[in-house]
DRENKOLPA-63611 format. One record per residue (C-alpha): residue in one letter; x, y, z. Coordinates in pm, 1 decimal. Layout:
# residues N
+---+----------+----------+----------+
: r :        u :        v :        w :
+---+----------+----------+----------+
: a :        X :        Y :        Z :
...
+---+----------+----------+----------+
END
This chain:
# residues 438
+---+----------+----------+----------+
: r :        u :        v :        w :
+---+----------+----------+----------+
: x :      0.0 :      0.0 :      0.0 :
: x :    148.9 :    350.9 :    -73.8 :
: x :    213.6 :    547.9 :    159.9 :
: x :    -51.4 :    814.2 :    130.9 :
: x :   -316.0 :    558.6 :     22.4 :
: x :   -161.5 :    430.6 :    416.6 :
: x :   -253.4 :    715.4 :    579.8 :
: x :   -569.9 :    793.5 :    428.1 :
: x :   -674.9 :    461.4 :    556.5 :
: x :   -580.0 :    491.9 :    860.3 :
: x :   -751.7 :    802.4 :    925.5 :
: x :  -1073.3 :    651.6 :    879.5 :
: x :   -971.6 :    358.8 :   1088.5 :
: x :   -906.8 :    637.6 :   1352.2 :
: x :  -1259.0 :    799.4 :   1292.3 :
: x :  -1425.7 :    450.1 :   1300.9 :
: x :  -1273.3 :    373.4 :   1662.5 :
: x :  -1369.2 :    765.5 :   1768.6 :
: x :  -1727.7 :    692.5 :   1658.8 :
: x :  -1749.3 :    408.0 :   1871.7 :
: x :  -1648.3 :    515.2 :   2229.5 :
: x :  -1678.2 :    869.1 :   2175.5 :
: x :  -2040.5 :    820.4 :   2081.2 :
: x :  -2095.9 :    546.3 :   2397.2 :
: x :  -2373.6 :    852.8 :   2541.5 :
: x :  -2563.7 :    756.1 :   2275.4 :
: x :  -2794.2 :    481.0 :   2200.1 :
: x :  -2694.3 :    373.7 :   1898.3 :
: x :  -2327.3 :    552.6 :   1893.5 :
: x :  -2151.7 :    212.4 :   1933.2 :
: x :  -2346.6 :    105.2 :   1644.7 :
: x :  -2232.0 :    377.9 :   1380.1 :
: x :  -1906.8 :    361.2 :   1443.3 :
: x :  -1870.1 :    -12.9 :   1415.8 :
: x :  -2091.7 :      0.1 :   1129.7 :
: x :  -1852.5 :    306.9 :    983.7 :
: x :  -1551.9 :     28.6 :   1066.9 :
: x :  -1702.6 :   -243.1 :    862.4 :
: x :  -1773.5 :    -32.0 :    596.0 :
: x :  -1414.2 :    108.8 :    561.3 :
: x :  -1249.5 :   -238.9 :    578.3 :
: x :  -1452.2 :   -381.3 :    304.8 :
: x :  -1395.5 :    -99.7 :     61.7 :
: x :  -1057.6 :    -69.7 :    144.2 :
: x :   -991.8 :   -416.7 :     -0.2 :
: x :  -1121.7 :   -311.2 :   -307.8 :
: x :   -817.2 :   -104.7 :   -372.9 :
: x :   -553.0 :   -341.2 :   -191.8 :
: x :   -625.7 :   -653.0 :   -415.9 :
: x :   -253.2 :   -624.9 :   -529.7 :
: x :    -86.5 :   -598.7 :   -233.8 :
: x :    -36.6 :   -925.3 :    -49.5 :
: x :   -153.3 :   -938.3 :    324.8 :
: x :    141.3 :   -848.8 :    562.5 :
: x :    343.0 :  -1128.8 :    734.2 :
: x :    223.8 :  -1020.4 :   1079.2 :
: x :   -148.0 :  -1060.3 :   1014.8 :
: x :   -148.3 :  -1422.1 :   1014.1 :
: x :   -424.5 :  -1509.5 :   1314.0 :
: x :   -308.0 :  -1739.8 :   1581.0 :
: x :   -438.2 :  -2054.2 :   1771.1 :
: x :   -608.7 :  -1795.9 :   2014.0 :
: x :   -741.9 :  -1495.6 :   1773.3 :
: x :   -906.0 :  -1854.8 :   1597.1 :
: x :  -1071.1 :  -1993.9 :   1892.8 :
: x :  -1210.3 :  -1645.4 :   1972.0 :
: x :  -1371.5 :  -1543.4 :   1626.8 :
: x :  -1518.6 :  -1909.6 :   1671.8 :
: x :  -1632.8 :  -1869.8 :   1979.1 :
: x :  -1842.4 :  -1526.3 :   1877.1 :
: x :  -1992.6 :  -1757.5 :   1582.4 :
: x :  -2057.0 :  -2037.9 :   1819.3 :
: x :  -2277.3 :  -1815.4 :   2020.7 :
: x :  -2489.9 :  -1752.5 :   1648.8 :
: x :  -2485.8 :  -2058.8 :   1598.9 :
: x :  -2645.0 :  -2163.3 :   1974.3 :
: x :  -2890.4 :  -1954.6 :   1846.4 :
: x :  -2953.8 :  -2033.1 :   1526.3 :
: x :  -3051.8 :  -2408.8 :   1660.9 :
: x :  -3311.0 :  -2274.8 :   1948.7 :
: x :  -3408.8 :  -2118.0 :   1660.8 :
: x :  -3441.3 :  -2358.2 :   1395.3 :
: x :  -3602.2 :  -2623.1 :   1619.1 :
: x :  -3909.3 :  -2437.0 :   1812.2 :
: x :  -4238.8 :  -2571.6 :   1748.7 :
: x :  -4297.7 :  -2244.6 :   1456.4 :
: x :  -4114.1 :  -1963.9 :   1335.3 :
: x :  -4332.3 :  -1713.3 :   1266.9 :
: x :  -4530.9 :  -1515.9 :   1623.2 :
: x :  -4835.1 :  -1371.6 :   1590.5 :
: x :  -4681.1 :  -1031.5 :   1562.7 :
: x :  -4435.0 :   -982.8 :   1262.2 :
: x :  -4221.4 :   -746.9 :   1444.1 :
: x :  -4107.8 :  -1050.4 :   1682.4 :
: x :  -4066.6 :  -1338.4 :   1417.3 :
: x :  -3711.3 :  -1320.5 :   1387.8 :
: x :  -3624.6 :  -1153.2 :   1761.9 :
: x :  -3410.6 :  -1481.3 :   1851.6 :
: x :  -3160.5 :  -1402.0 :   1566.0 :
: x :  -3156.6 :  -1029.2 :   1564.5 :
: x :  -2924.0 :   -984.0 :   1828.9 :
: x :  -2720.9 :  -1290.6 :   1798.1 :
: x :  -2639.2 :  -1219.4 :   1453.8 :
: x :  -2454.5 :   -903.1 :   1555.8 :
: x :  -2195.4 :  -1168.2 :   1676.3 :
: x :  -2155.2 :  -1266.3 :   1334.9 :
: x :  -2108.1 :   -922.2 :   1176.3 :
: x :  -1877.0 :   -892.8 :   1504.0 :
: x :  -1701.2 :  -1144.2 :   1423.0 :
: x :  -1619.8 :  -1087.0 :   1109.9 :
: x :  -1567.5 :   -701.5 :   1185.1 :
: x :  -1249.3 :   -825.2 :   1423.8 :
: x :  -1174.8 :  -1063.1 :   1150.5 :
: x :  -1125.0 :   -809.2 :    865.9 :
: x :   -999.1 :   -542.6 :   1185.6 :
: x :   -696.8 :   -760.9 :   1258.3 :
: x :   -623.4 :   -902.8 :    942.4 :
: x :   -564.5 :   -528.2 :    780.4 :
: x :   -247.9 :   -379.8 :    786.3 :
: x :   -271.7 :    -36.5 :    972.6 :
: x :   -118.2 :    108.7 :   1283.1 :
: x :   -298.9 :    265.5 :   1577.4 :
: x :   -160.5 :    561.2 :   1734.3 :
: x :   -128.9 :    540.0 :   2095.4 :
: x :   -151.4 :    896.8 :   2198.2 :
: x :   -464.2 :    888.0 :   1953.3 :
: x :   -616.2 :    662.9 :   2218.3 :
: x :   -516.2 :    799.1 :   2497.5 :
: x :   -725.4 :   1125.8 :   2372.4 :
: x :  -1007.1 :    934.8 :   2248.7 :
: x :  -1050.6 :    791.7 :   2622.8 :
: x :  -1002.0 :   1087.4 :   2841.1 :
: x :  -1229.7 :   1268.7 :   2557.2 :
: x :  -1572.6 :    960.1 :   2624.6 :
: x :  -1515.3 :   1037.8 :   2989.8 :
: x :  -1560.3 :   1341.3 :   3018.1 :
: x :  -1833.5 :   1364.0 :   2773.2 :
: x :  -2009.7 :   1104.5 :   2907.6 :
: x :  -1978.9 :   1240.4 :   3258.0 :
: x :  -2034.1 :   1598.9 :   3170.5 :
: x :  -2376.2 :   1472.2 :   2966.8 :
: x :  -2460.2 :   1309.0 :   3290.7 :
: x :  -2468.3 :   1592.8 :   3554.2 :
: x :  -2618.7 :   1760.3 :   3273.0 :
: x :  -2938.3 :   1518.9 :   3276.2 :
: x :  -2898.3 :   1480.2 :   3687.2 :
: x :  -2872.9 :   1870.1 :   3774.4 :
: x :  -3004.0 :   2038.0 :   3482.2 :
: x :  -3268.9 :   1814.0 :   3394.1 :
: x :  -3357.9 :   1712.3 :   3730.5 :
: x :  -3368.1 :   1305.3 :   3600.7 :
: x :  -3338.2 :   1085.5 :   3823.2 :
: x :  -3175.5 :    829.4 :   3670.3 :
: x :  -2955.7 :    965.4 :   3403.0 :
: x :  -2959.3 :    778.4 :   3019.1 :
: x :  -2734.3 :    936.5 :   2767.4 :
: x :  -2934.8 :    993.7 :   2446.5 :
: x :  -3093.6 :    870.1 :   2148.5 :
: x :  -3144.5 :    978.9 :   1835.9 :
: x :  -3519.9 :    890.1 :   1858.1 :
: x :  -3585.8 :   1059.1 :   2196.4 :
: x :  -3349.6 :   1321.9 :   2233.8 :
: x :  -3103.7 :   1376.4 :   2510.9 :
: x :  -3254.0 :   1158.8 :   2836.5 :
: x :  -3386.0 :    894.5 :   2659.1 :
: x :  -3146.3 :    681.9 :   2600.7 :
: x :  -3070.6 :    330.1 :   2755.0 :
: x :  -3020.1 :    400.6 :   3116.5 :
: x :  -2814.3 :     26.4 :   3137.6 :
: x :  -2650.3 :     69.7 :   2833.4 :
: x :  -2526.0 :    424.6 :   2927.8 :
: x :  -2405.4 :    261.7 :   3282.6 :
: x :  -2253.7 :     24.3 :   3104.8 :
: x :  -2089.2 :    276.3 :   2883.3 :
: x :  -1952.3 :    458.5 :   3164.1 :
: x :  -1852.5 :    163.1 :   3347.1 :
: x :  -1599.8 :      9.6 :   3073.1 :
: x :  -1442.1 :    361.3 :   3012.3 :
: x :  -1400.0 :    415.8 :   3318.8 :
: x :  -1166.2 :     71.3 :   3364.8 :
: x :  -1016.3 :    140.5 :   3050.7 :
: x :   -887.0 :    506.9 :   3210.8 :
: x :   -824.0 :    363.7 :   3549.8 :
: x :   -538.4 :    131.4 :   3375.9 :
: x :   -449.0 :    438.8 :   3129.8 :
: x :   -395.0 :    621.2 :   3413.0 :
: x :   -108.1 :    389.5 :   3539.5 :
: x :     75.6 :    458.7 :   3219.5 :
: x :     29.2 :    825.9 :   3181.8 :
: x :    389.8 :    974.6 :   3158.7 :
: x :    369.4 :   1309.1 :   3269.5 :
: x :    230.5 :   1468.7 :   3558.8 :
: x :    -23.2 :   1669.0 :   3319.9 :
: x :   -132.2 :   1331.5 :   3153.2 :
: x :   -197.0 :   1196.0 :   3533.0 :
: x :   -420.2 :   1478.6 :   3608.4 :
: x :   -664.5 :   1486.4 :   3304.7 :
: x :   -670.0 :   1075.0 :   3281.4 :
: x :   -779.5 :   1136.2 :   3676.1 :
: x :  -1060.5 :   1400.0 :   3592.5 :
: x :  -1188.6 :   1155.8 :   3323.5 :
: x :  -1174.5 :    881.0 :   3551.6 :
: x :  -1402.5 :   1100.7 :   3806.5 :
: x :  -1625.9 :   1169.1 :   3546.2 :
: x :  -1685.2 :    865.2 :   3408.4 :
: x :  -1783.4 :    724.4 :   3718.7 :
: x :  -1954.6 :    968.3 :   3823.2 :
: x :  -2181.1 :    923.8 :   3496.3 :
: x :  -2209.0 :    535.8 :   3545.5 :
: x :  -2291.1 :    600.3 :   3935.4 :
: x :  -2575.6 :    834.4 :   3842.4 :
: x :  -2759.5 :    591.1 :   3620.6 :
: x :  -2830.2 :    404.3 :   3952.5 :
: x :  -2762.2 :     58.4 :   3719.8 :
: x :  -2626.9 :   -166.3 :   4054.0 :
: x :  -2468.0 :   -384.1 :   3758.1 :
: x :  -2244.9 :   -161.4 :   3620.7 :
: x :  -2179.5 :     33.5 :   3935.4 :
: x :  -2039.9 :   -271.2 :   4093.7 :
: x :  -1864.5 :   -441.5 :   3804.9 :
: x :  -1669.1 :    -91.0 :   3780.4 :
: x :  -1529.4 :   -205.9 :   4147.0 :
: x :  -1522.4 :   -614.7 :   4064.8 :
: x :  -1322.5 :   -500.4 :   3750.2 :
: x :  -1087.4 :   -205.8 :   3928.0 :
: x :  -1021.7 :   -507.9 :   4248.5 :
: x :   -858.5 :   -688.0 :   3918.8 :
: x :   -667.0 :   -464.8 :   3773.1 :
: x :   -534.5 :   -376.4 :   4150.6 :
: x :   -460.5 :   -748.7 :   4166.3 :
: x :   -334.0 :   -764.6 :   3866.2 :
: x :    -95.7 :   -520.2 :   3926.3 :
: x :     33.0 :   -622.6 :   4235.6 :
: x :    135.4 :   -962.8 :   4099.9 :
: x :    240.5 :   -904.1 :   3755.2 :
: x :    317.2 :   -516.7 :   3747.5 :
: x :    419.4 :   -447.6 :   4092.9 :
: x :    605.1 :   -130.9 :   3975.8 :
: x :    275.3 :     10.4 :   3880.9 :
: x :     94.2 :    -34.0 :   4236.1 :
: x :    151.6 :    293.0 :   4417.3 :
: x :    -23.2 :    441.4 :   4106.5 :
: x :   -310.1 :    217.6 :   4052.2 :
: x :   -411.0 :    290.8 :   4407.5 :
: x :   -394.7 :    656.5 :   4400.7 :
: x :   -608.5 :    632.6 :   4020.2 :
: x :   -861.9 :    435.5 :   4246.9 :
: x :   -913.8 :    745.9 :   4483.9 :
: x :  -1089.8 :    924.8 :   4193.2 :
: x :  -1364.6 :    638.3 :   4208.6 :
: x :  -1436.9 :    745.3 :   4586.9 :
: x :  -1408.1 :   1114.8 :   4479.6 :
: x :  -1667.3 :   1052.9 :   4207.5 :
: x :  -1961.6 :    893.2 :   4420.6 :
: x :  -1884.7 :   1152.7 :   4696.5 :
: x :  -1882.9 :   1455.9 :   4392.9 :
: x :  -2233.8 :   1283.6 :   4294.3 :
: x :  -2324.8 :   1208.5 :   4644.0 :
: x :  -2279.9 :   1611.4 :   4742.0 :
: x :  -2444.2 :   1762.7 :   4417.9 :
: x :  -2720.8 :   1563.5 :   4465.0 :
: x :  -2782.9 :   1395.1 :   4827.0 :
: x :  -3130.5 :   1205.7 :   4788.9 :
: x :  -3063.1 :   1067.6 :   4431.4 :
: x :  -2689.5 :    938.2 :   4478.8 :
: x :  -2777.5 :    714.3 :   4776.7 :
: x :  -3174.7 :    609.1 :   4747.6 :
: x :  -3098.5 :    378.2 :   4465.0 :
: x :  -2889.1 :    193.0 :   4695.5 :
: x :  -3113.0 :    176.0 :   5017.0 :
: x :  -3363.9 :     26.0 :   4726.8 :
: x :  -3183.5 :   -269.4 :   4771.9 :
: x :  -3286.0 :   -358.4 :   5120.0 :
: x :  -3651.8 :   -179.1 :   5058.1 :
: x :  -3720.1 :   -407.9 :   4773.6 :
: x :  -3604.1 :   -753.2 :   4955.9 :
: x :  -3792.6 :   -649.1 :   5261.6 :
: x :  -4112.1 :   -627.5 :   5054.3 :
: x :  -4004.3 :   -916.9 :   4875.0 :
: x :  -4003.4 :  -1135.6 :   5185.7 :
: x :  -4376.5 :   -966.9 :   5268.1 :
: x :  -4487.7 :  -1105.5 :   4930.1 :
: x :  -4494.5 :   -774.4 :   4703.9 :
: x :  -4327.9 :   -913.8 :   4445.4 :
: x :  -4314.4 :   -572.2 :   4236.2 :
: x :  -4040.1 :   -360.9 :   4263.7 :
: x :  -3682.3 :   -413.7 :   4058.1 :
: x :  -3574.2 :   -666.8 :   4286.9 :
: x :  -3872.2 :   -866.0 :   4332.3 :
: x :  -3949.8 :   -867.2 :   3958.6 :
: x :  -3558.4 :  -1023.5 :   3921.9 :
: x :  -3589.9 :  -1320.6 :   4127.0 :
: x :  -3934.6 :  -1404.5 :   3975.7 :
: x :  -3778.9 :  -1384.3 :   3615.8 :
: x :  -3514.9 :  -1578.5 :   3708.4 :
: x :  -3767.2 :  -1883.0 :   3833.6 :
: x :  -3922.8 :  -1792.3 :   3467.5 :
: x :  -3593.8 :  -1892.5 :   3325.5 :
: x :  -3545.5 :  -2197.7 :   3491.4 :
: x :  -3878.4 :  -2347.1 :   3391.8 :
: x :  -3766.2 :  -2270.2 :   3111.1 :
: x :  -3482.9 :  -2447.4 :   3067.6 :
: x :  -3664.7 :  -2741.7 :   3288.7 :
: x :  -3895.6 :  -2762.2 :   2954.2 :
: x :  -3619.4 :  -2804.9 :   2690.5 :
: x :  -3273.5 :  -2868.5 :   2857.8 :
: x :  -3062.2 :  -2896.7 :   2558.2 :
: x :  -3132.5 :  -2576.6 :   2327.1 :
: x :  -3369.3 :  -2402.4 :   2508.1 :
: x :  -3732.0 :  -2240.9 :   2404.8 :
: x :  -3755.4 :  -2024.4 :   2131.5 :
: x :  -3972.1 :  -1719.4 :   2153.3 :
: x :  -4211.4 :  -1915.7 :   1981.5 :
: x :  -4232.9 :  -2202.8 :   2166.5 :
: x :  -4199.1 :  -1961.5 :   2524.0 :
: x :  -4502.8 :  -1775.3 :   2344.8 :
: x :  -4714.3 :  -2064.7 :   2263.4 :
: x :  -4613.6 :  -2227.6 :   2649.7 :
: x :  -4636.2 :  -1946.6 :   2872.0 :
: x :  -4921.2 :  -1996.2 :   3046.7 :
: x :  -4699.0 :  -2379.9 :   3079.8 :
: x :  -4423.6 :  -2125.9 :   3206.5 :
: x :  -4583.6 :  -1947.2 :   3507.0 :
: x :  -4749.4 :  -2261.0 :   3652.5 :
: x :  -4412.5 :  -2421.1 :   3663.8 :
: x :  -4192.9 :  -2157.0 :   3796.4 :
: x :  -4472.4 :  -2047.6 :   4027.2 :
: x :  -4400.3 :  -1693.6 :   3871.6 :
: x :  -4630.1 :  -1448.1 :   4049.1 :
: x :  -4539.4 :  -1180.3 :   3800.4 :
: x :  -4951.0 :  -1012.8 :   3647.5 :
: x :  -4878.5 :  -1120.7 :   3330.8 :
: x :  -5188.7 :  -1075.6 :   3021.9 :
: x :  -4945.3 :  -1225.8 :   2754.9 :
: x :  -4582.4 :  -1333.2 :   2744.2 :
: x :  -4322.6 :  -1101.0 :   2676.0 :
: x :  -4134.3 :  -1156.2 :   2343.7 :
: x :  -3809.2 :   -982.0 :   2421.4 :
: x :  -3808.4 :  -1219.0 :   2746.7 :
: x :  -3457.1 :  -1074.9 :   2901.3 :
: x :  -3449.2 :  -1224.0 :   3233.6 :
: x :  -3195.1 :  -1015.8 :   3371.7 :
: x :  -2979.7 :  -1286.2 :   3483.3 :
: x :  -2703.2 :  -1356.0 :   3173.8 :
: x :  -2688.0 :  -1692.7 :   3280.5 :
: x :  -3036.5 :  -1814.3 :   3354.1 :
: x :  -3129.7 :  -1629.1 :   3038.2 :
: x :  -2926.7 :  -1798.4 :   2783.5 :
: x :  -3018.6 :  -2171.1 :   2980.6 :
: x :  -3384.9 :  -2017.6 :   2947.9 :
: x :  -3354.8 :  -1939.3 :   2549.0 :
: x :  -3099.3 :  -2164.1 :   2439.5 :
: x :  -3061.5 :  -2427.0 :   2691.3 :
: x :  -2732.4 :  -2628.5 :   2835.2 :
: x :  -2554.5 :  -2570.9 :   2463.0 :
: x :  -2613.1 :  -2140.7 :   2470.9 :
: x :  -2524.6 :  -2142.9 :   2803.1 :
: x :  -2167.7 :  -2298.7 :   2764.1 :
: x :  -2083.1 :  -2082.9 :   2459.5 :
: x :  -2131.3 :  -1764.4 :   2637.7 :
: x :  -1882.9 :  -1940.9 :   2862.6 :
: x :  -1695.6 :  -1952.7 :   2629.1 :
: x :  -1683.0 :  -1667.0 :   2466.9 :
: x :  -1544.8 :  -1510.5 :   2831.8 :
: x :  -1294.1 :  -1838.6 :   2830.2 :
: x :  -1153.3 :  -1726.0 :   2478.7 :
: x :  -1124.5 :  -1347.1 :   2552.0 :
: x :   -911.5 :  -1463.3 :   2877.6 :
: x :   -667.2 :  -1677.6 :   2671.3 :
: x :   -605.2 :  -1415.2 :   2417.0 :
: x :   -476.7 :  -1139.2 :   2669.1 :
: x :   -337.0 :  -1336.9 :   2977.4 :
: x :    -40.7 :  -1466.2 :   2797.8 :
: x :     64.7 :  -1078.6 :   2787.5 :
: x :     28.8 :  -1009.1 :   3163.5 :
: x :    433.0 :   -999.9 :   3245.8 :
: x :    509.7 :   -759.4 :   2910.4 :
: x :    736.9 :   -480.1 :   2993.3 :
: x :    609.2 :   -308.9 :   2736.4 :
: x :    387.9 :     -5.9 :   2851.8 :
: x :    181.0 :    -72.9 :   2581.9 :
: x :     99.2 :   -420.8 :   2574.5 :
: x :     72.1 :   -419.9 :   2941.0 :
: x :   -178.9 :   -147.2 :   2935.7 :
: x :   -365.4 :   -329.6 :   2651.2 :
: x :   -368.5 :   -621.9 :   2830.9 :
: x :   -478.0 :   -479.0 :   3164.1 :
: x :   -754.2 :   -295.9 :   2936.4 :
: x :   -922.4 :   -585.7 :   2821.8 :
: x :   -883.5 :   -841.4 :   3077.9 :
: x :  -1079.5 :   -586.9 :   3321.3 :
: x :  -1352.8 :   -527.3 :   3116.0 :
: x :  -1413.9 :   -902.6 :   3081.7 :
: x :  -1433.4 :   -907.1 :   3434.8 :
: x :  -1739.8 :   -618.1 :   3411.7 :
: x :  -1882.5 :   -792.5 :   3179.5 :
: x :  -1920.3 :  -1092.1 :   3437.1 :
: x :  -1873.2 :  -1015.4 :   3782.4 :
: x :  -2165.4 :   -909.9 :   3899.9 :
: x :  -2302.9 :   -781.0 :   3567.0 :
: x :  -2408.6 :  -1116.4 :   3455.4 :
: x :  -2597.3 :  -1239.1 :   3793.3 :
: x :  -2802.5 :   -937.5 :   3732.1 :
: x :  -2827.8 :   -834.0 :   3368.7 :
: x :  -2787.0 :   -937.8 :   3006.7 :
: x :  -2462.3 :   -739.5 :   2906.2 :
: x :  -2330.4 :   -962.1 :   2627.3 :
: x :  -2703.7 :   -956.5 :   2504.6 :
: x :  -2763.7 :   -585.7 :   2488.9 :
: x :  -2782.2 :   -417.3 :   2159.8 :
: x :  -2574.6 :   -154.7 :   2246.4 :
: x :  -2268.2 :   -317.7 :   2488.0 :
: x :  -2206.4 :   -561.3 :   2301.3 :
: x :  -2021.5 :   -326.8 :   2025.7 :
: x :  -1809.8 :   -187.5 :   2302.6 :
: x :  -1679.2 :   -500.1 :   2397.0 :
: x :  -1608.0 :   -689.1 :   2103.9 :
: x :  -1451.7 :   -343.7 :   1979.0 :
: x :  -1205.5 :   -373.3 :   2276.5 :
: x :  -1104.0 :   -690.1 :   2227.4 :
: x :  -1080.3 :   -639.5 :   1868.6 :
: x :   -854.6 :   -240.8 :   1931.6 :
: x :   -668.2 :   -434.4 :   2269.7 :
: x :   -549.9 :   -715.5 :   2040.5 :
: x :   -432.1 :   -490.7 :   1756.3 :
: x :   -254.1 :   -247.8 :   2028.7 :
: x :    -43.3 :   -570.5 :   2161.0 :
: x :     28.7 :   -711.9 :   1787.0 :
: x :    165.5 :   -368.6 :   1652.5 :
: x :    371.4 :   -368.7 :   1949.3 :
: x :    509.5 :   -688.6 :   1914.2 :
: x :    618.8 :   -627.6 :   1546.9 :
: x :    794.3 :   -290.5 :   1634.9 :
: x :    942.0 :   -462.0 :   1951.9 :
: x :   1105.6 :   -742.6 :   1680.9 :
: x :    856.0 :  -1023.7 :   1865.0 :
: x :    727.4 :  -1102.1 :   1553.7 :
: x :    915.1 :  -1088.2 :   1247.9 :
+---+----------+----------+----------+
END
């Protein structure tokens, strides 16, 4: 590839990635800019037919079993699918629902294919803008909504409803996996400057995240920032003073949110105890109470086809089956297509059975066995790549997963196969420059 035909490319590369997290706020930012990605790979090829592929994008035993693992979790899918009772609901808008979301692990799939496979470089300081930029946006969007708008729980926007209607999870998620991604940043910042505006973002971030009042994310920000500390102290002990001081700004942000506004920063919390106390009286309505009967949902679920699960077909034409075996004492008039049962596990046992259950396994199992081989590097940049994407595996499932869908949401599910996808390249370009791979 000539050299300006190089840079050219890359530039849109670089405007692809920005879309992605620098649009998180929004709904269907993630979406764009992965969509933008595709797009820009597959014409690209048209003009690099010539030029043979570069000896350092050959894919590994890992990169493999990961791309397979993303279309194993279509294919789980495509099976529940394929073998319910009918295929087409009684409303056309939910005929296909089983395979719309799973097939966005396909185009994912081949997205990181194409994404690692192209020869381009990624420029570090590029990213480390990019990052700091989401954080702040995404926290500055957020007091916005909270003192501003006066909403409760704040949601980003969407391009159908305007700022404050956008997915309140999917913004907490948002927040939650930038703000792991700047917490390890932060370690490698190399100036005292650098430190200071990774540390705002950081606060921000949070603070945006915090104010959704989405428990899942809230706490898989501190599951995921307890790994990177651990991390740290046992493979990059060099790096510990400073991962404890980036942690301070995660105190700093709930207090900044907990001053600004008092009754909203902690009431979502004391919810918790509220909603198991009525729980235990037998008001089974409230967030809470609504989870746990879902979850028995799920289970019967799963008790009626063990291997592959019910289709929303067969869960539609069974329901009424459903709530007399779970006991379920959600007021239901009909069954609810969409179905999420708010528990990542139960709800893939519940849809797909035994079989979707143990490829979302792994999925997490692949993504772990890509980056842990890197957790020693000296490099600042593969360690900080490394760090990156192991911790926002661990948001994605611990606690995220006992009480949400995240690697079923529309919207998160671009942000994280986008990391692993931007992590893996970081590490590879390293590698080459370093002389690791020839």
């Amino acid at each position: 590839m000539l050299r300006q035909e190089r840079n050219t490319f890359e530039i849109f590369i670089s405007v692809g990635i920005a879309l992605t997290f620098l649009l998180s706020f929004d709904r269907i930012g993630p979406l764009i800019g992965c969509v933008f990605l595709l797009l820009v790979l597959i014409v690209s090829g048209f003009f690099q037919k010539n030029n043979p592929a570069p000896s350092n994008a050959a894919l590994g035993k890992n990169e493999k079993i990961y791309l397979f693992a993303l279309i194993g979790f279509f294919a789980s899918a495509l099976l529940s699918f394929a073998l319910g009772a009918k295929w087409i609901l009684e409303s056309q808008k939910f005929s296909f629902i089983d395979l719309d979301q799973p097939s966005k692990y396909l185009l994912l799939a081949y997205l990181t294919w194409l994404f690692w496979k192209k020869d381009f470089r990624i420029s570090a300081n590029f990213l480390f803008v990019l990052f700091v930029c989401s954080g702040y946006l995404n926290g500055l969007i957020g007091l916005y909504q909270r003192l501003g708008l006066h909403v409760h729980r704040v949601s980003g926007t969407s391009r159908f409803r305007g700022l404050g209607g956008g997915g309140i999870i999917e913004f907490g998620d948002a927040s939650g996996i930038l703000t792991l991604f700047l917490l390890v940043i932060f370690l490698f910042a190399r100036s005292k400057k650098e430190q200071a505006f990774v540390f705002g973002s950081i606060v921000f971030s949070y603070a945006a995240c915090f104010m959704t009042g989405t428990r899942g994310s809230i706490l898989s920000v501190l599951f995921g920032a307890l790994l990177v500390v651990l991390l740290v102290k046992f493979y990059q002990p060099m790096y510990f003073k400073r991962v404890m001081a980036g942690c301070l700004a995660l105190v700093i942000a709930v207090g900044m949110v907990s001053v600004l506004s008092p009754k909203e920063g902690a009431q979502r919390l004391k919810l918790v105890n509220t909603d198991l106390k009525a729980y235990k009286e037998g008001d089974v309505d409230t967030s809470i109470g609504l989870r746990f009967e879902m979850w028995k949902e799920a289970l019967a679920m799963w008790e009626l086809a063990p291997v592959f699960g019910l289709s929303s077909t067969e869960a539609s034409a069974r329901w009424r089956e459903i709530m007399q075996k779970s006991q379920s004492r959600i007021d239901r008039k009909e069954w609810d297509y969409k179905g999420k049962k708010h528990n990542q596990f139960l709800n893939a046992l519940g849809k797909r059975g035994i079989v979707g259950l143990l490829t979302i396994l792994f999925v997490w199992y692949s993504i772990a066995r890509l980056f842990s081989p890197y957790l020693r590097e000296k490099n600042p940049m593969i360690a900080c790549a490394t760090l990156c994407a192991l911790s926002m595996l661990c948001f994605s499932i611990i606690p995220n997963s006992f009480i949400g869908e995240i690697w079923e949401s529309n919207v998160s599910i671009f942000l994280l196969c986008m990391g692993v996808a931007l992590w893996w390249k970081v590490i590879q370009q390293e590698r080459v420059k370093g002389g690791y791979v020839s």
